[in-house]
C-alpha positions, 0 to 999 in steps of 0.5 A, a space after each residue: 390234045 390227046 397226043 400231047 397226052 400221050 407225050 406226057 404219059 410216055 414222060 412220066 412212065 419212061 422216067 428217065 429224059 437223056 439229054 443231048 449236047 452233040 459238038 456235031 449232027 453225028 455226034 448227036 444222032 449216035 448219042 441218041 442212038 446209044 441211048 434208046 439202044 439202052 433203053 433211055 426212049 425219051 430224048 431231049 436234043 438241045 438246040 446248042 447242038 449244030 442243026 439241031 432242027 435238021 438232026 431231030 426231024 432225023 431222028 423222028 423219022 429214024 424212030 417213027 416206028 419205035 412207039 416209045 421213042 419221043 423226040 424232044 428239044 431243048 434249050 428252046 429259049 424263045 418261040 421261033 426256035 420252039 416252032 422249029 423244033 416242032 415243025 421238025 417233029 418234037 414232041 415236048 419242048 425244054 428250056 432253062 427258062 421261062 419265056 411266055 412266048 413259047 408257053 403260047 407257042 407250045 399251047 396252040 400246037 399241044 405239045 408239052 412245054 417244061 420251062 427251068 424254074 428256081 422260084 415260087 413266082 416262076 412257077 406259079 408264072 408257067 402253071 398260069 400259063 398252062 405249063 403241065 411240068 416244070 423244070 428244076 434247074 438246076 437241081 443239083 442246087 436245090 436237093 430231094 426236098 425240094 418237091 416236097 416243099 414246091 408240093 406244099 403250096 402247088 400240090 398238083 405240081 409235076 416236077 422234072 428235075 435236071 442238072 446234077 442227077 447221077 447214079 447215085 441219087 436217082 433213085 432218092 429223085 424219084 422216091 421224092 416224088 418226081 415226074 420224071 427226071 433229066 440226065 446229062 453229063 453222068 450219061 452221055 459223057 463217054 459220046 465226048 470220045 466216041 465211046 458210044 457203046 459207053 452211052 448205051 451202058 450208062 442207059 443201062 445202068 440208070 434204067 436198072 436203078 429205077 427198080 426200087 
């Protein structure tokens, strides 16, 4: 338990979750690699990534050393790929979706589970289900207001939204209230050609927009 507390605190200081949709293992490795090189430490490798167990049991080891580097999985959509992933070494597991499967999986290895909600009932579904943060996804849909909204009735709410988040409204993200944040595209785009020192400038960037 109290690792999976420090998972989450080391989520909710770091602020910023890279999120890694590699075409290939080395693809995804030097993403990852570009990013905690600009100081994004927290990444969430998607299983849509080829051998996605075998490259986060990778960087795990690669990082073992580097105290603030989580390795996370995501698009986790059912507990047989959540047990990979953890057997790998994740830390936290993410999916676009809730699957109560995966919530128990998750609660009996005390690691983080942040399943993709769009409704009051899913919500109140994975805080049932012990779900300590929940996933808005997609975000770019619903805009800043809606933490303050999900906040009204789940005041003890943490909310990581995800999909949309860009330079340009992270800082507005954050002041609403959010745990933490997932970035995609807007960050990792340059890795599509090999333009890894790309990656690490954009985690540059977004890092030092988080100086409000």
């Amino acid at each position: 338990m109290l690792e999976k507390l420090k998972t989450l605190e080391k989520l909710h200081s770091s602020k910023l979750v890279a999120v890694i949709r590699g075409d290939s293992d080395i693809s995804a490795i030097k993403t990852a690699d570009a990013c905690i090189k600009g100081k994004i430490t927290s990444i969430e490798l998607t299983f849509t990534t080829p051998h996605a167990d075998q490259v986060i049991e990778k960087l795990c080891n690669s990082f073992k050393h580097y105290p603030d580097v989580i390795i996370g999985a995501g698009t986790v959509l059912d507990s047989e790929s959540a047990r990979l992933a953890i057997i790998a070494g994740a830390r936290f597991i993410v999916s676009p979706s809730f699957n109560i499967n995966v919530a128990k999986l998750c609660n009996l290895y005390s690691v983080p589970y942040i399943p993709g909600c769009f409704s009051p009932s899913e919500i109140q579904s994975a805080l049932e289900s012990g779900v300590d943060i929940v996933k808005i996804f997609p975000s770019a849909v619903m805009g800043q207001n809606i933490i303050a909204e999900l906040k009204g009735p789940f005041p003890k709410l943490n909310i990581m939204p995800s999909g949309g988040i860009n330079l340009n409204n992270l800082k507005e993200w954050i002041k609403a209230g959010a745990f933490a944040v997932g970035i995609g595209g807007s960050l990792v785009k340059p890795a599509e050609n090999n333009d890894f020192d790309g990656v690490t400038q954009n985690a540059i960037k977004f890092n030092s927009e988080l100086i409000l």
